[in-house]
N, C-alpha and C positions, 0 to 999 in steps of 0.2 A: 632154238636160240642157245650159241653157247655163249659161256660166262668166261673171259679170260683174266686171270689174277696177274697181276706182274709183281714181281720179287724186287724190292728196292736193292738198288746196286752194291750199296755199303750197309753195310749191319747196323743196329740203332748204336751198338756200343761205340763205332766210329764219327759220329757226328757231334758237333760242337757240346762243348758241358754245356750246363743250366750255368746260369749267371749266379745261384743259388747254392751251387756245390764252393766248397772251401776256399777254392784257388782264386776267386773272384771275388772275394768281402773287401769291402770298403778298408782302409786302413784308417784304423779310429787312435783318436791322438792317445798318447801314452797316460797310465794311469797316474795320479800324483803320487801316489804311494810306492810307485817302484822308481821317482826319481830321487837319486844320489843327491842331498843337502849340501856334500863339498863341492857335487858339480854344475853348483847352482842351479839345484833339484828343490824339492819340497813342494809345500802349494803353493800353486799359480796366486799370482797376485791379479785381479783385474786388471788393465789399465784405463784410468779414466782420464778421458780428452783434456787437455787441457790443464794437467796437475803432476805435481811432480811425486814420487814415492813418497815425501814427509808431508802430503796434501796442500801445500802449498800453492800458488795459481803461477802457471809459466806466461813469459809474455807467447801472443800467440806466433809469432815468426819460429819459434825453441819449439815452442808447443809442434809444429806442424813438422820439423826435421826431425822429433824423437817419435813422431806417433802419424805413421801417413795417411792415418782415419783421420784426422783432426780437419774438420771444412773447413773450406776456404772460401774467402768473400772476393768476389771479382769488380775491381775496379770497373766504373764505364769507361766505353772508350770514347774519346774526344769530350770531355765532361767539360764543359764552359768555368771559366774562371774568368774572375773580375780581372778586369783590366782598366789602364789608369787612359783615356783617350781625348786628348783635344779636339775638339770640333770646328768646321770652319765656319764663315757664316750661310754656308748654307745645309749645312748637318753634317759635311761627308768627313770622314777622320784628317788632321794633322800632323795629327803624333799619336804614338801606343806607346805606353809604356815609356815616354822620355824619348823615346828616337822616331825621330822624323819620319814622316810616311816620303816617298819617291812614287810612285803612283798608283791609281785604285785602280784595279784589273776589273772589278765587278761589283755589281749592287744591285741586289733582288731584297725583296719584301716578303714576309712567312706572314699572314693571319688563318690561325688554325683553331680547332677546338672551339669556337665561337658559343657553342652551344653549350658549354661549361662551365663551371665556375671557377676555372682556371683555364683562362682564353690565352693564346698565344698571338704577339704582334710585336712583331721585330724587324728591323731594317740593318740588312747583314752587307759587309762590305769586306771583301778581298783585297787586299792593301800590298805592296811592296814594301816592304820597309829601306834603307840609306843603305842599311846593311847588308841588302837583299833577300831578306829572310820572308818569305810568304805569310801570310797570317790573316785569319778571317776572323773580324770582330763585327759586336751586330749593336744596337743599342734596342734592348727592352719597353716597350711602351708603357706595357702593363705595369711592371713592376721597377721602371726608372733604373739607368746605370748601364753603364757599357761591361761588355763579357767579351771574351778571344777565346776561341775553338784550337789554336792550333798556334805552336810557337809561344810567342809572348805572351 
């Protein structure tokens, strides 16, 4: 039985450095003590969310363009708002908001959550408005008063 060795083609001194050797260290941020005070050096000041350098509270729209950590709260989208809605006599809208509806393209019914104690039952209507403007308002069962998704 013979033992064949193979000789690696490139010598170990050719192959990639260690990650470990000098050329490859992290670049660690600069010490406070070697920055220049005229060059608006010295120590770091923290920044906290929300305040300005004399501690004071920024409103948060300032707050979020000086500091791009600063969260931010996201609006829902299509978040129902009270709407003012005349009714006909037999429920379906006349008016939203002062202008005359021109016709109801739609009307579906939502009973949801029933098993909750915050049940949902709503009677939603797609309306045309005079003005042509789309607009879906529903009237609340549960909690009484007309709401608009969209538009008015």
């Amino acid at each position: 039985m013979t033992h064949e060795t193979h000789s690696h083609p490139l010598p170990l001194e050719t192959h990639a450095r260690s990650r470990a050797e000098p050329g490859f260290a992290r670049a660690q941020p600069p010490d406070d003590s070697t920055r220049n005070p005229a060059e608006g050096g010295g120590p770091r000041e923290k920044a906290v969310r929300g305040q300005d350098p004399a501690g004071g509270a920024l409103p948060d729209a300032l707050a979020r363009r000086q500091n791009p950590g600063f969260p931010r709260v996201a609006a829902r989208l299509n978040e129902p708002r009270a709407a003012l809605v005349e009714e006909g006599f037999d429920g379906t809208p006349c008016r939203v908001n002062r202008q005359p509806v021109a016709a109801v393209r739609e009307e579906w019914r939502v009973l949801d959550r029933w098993w909750t104690e915050e049940p949902v039952s709503r009677r939603y209507f797609e309306v045309v408005l005079e003005s042509g403007q789309n607009v879906v308002v529903f009237r609340d069962a549960e909690r009484g008063g007309w709401s608009s998704q969209r538009g008015a």
